[in-house]
C-alpha positions as CSV (number, residue, x, y, z in Angstrom):
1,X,19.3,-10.4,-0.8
2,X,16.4,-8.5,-2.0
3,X,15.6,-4.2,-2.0
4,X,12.3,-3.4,-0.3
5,X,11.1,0.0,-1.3
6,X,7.6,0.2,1.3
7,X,4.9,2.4,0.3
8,X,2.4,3.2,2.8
9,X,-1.4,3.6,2.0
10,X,-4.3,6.4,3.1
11,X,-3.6,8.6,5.8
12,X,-0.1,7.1,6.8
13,X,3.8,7.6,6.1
14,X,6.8,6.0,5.9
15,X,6.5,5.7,9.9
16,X,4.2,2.9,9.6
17,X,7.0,0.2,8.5
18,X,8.5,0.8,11.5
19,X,8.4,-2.9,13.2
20,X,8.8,-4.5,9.4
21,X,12.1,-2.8,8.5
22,X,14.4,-4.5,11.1
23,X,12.8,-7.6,10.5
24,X,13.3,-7.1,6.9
25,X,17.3,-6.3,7.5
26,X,17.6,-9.3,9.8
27,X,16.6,-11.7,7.3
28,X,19.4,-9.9,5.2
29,X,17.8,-7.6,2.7
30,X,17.7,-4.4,2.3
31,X,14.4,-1.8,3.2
32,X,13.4,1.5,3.5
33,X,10.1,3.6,3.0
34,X,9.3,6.7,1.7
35,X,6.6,9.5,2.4
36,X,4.2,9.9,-0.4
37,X,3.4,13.8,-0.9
38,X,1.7,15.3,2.4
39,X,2.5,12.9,4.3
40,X,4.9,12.0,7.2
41,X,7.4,15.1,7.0
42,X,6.6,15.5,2.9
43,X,6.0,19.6,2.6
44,X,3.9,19.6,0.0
45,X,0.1,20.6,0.7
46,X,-2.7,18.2,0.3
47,X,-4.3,20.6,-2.5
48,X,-1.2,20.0,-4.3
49,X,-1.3,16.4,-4.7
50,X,-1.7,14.2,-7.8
51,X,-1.4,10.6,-8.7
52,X,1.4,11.8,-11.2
53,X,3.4,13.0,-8.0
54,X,2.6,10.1,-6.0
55,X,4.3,7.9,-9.3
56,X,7.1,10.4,-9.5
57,X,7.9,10.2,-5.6
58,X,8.3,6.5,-6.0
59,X,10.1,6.4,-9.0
60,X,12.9,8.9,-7.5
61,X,13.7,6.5,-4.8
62,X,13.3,3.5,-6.8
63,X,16.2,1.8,-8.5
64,X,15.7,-1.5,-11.3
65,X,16.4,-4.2,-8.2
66,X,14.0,-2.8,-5.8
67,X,11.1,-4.5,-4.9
68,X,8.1,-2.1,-4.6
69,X,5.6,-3.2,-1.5
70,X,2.8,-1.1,-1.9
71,X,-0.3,-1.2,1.0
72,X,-3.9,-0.7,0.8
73,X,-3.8,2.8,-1.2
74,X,0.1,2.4,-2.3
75,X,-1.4,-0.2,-4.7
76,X,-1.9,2.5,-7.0
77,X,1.5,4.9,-6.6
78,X,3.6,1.3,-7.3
79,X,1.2,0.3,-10.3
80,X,1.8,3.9,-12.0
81,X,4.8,3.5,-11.3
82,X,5.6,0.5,-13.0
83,X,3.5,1.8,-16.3
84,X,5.6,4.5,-16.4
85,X,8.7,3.0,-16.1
86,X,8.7,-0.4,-16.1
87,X,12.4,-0.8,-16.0
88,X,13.1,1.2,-12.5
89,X,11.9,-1.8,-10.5
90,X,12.1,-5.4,-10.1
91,X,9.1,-6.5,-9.4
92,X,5.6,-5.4,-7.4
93,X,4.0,-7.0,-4.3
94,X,1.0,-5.9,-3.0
95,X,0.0,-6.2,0.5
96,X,-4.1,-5.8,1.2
97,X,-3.9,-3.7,-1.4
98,X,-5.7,-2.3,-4.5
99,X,-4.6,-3.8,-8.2
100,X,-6.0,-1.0,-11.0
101,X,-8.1,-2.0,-13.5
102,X,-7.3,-0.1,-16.4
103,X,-9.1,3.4,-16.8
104,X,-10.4,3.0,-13.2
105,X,-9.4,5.5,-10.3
106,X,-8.7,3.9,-6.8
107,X,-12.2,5.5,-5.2
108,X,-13.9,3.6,-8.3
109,X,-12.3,0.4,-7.4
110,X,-13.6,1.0,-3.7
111,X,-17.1,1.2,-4.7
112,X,-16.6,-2.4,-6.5
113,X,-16.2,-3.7,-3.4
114,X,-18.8,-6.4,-2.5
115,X,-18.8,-4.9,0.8
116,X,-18.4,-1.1,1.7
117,X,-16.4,-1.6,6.0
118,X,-15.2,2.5,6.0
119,X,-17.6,4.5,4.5
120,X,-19.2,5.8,7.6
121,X,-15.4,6.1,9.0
122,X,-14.5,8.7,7.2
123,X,-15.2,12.6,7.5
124,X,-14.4,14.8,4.7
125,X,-12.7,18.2,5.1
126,X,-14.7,21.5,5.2
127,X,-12.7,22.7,1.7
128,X,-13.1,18.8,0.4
129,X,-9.6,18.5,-0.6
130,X,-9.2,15.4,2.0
131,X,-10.8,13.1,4.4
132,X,-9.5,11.8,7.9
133,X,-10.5,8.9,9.6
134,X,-12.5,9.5,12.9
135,X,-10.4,8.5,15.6
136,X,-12.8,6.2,17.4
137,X,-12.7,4.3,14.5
138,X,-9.2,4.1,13.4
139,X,-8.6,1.2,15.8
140,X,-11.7,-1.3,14.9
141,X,-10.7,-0.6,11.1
142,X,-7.1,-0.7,10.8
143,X,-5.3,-2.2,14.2
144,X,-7.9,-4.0,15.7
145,X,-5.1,-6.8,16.4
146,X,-2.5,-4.8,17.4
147,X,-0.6,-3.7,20.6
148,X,-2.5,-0.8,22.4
149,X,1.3,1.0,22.2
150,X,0.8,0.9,18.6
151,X,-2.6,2.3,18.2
152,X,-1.4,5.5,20.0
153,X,1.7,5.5,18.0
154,X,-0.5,5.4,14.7
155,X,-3.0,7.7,16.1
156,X,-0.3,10.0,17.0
157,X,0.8,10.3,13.3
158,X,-2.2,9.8,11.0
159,X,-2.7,12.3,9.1
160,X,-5.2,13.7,6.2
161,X,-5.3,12.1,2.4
162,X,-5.6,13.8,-0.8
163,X,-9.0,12.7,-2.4
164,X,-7.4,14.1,-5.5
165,X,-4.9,11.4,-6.8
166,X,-7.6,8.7,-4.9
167,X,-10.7,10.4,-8.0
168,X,-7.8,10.0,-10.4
169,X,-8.1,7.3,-13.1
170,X,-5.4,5.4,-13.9
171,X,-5.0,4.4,-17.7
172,X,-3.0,1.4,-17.6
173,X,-0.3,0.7,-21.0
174,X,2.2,-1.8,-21.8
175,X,4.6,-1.1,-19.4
176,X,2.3,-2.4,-16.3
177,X,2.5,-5.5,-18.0
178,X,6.0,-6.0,-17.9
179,X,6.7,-6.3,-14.1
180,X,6.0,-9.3,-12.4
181,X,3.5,-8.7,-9.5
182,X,3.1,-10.5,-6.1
183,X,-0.1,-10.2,-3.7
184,X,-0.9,-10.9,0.0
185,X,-3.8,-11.1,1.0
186,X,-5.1,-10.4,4.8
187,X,-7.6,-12.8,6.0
188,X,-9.2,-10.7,9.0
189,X,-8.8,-7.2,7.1
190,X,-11.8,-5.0,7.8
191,X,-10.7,-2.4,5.6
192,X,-10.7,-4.3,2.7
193,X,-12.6,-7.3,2.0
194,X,-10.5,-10.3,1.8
195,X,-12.8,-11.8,-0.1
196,X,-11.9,-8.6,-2.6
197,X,-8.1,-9.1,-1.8
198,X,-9.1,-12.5,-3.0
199,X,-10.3,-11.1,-6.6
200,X,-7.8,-8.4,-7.0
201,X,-4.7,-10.7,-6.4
202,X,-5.5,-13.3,-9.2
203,X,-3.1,-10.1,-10.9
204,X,-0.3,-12.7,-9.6
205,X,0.3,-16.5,-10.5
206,X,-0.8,-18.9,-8.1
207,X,2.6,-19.2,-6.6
208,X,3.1,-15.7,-5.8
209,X,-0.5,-14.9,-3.9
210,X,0.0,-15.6,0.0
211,X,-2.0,-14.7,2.5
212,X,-1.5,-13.7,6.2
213,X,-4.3,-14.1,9.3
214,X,-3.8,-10.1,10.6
215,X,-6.0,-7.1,10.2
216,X,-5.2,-4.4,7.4
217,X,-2.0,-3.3,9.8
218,X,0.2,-7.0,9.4
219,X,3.3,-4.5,9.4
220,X,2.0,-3.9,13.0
221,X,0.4,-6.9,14.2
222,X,2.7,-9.7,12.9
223,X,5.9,-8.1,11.3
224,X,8.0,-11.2,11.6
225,X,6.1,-13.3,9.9
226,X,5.0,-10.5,6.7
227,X,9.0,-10.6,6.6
228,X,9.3,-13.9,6.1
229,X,6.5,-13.6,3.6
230,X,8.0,-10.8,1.4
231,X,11.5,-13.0,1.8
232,X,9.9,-15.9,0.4
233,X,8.0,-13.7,-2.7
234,X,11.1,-12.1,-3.5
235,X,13.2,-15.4,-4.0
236,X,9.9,-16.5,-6.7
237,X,9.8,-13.2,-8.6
238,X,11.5,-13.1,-11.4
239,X,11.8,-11.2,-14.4
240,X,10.5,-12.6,-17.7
């Protein structure tokens, strides 16, 4: 049995792995997700935000068995998190998400994308502390293959994201190195390149980069199978 700590990505909460949890506990492991700072029913304001309490947040609920799945944005939170303290978790798996390269802030690693599929999704707020997603978009970028009682549910509960800890560079040491890392890779993502998913997850050996036919939302789209996915990475990864 494995400890799934899920960390969601821009604009999201711990509300997102709702269809993946039970899935997750019917297979027999354990699972739960956490709110990164301002978001789902975290207090803190979006001006307050950093990377550094991003990190912290995931180290507090962290524990050295636990299995940190980080999406799309949540790359970053579990990477800095594993730098930090490499010894509070058991291993990293990524799911359509960004993998830092060193000195390199998450917005940076957006514009090395071969392909740019959000920029004109996005609206900044007035004070620039955040952006949102415009809603007539949220569905063609994120859930385009999921169940139209979804896409309300998410639209329902999407909510701003820092820019702050996204312009924040993250300078990558020893520790980082230490954890083994998992990636999968969705194949009909238009929110990130696959082909980008593709570069990004050669962070991982051969035998611990899978991929799965969803959009950016598998957690929605195909939760049964994702869980059999993270199953089958958690019995590879192992500690050095």
């Amino acid at each position: 049995m494995a400890k799934f700590l899920l960390i969601h990505g821009s604009c999201h909460g711990a509300w997102c792995w709702r269809d993946l949890i039970p899935e997750l506990r019917a297979l027999g492991h354990g699972a739960r997700a956490i709110d990164l700072p301002s978001h789902g029913a975290d207090p803190t304001p979006v001006s307050a935000v950093t990377l550094e309490g991003c990190r912290d947040a995931v180290l507090a609920a962290s524990t050295p068995d636990t299995i940190l799945v980080g999406h799309s944005w949540g790359g970053y939170p579990i990477s800095a998190a594993a730098d930090h303290a490499p010894d509070r978790m058991r291993a990293l798996i990524y799911l359509c998400a960004y993998v830092p390269r060193p000195g390199f802030s998450m917005i940076d690693m957006r514009r090395q994308s071969p392909r740019q599929l959000i920029a004109d999704a996005v609206e900044k707020s007035a004070d620039g502390l955040s952006y949102t997603v415009l809603p007539e978009r949220v569905q063609g970028i994120f859930y385009h293959d999921c169940a139209p009682e979804t896409v309300r549910y998410a639209l329902a509960r999407l909510c701003p994201q820092a820019i702050r800890p996204q312009d924040t560079p993250l300078d990558l040491n020893g520790g980082f190195a230490r954890v083994p890392k998992a990636y999968i890779r969705a194949t009909d993502d238009r929110t990130i390149p696959p082909e980008y998913q593709e570069d990004m997850s050669r962070i991982a050996p051969p035998d611990l980069r899978l991929s799965i036919d969803s959009s950016h939302s598998p957690f929605f789209s195909r939760p049964g199978h994702l869980a059999q996915q993270l199953s089958e990475l958690a019995a590879r990864l192992q500690r050095p």
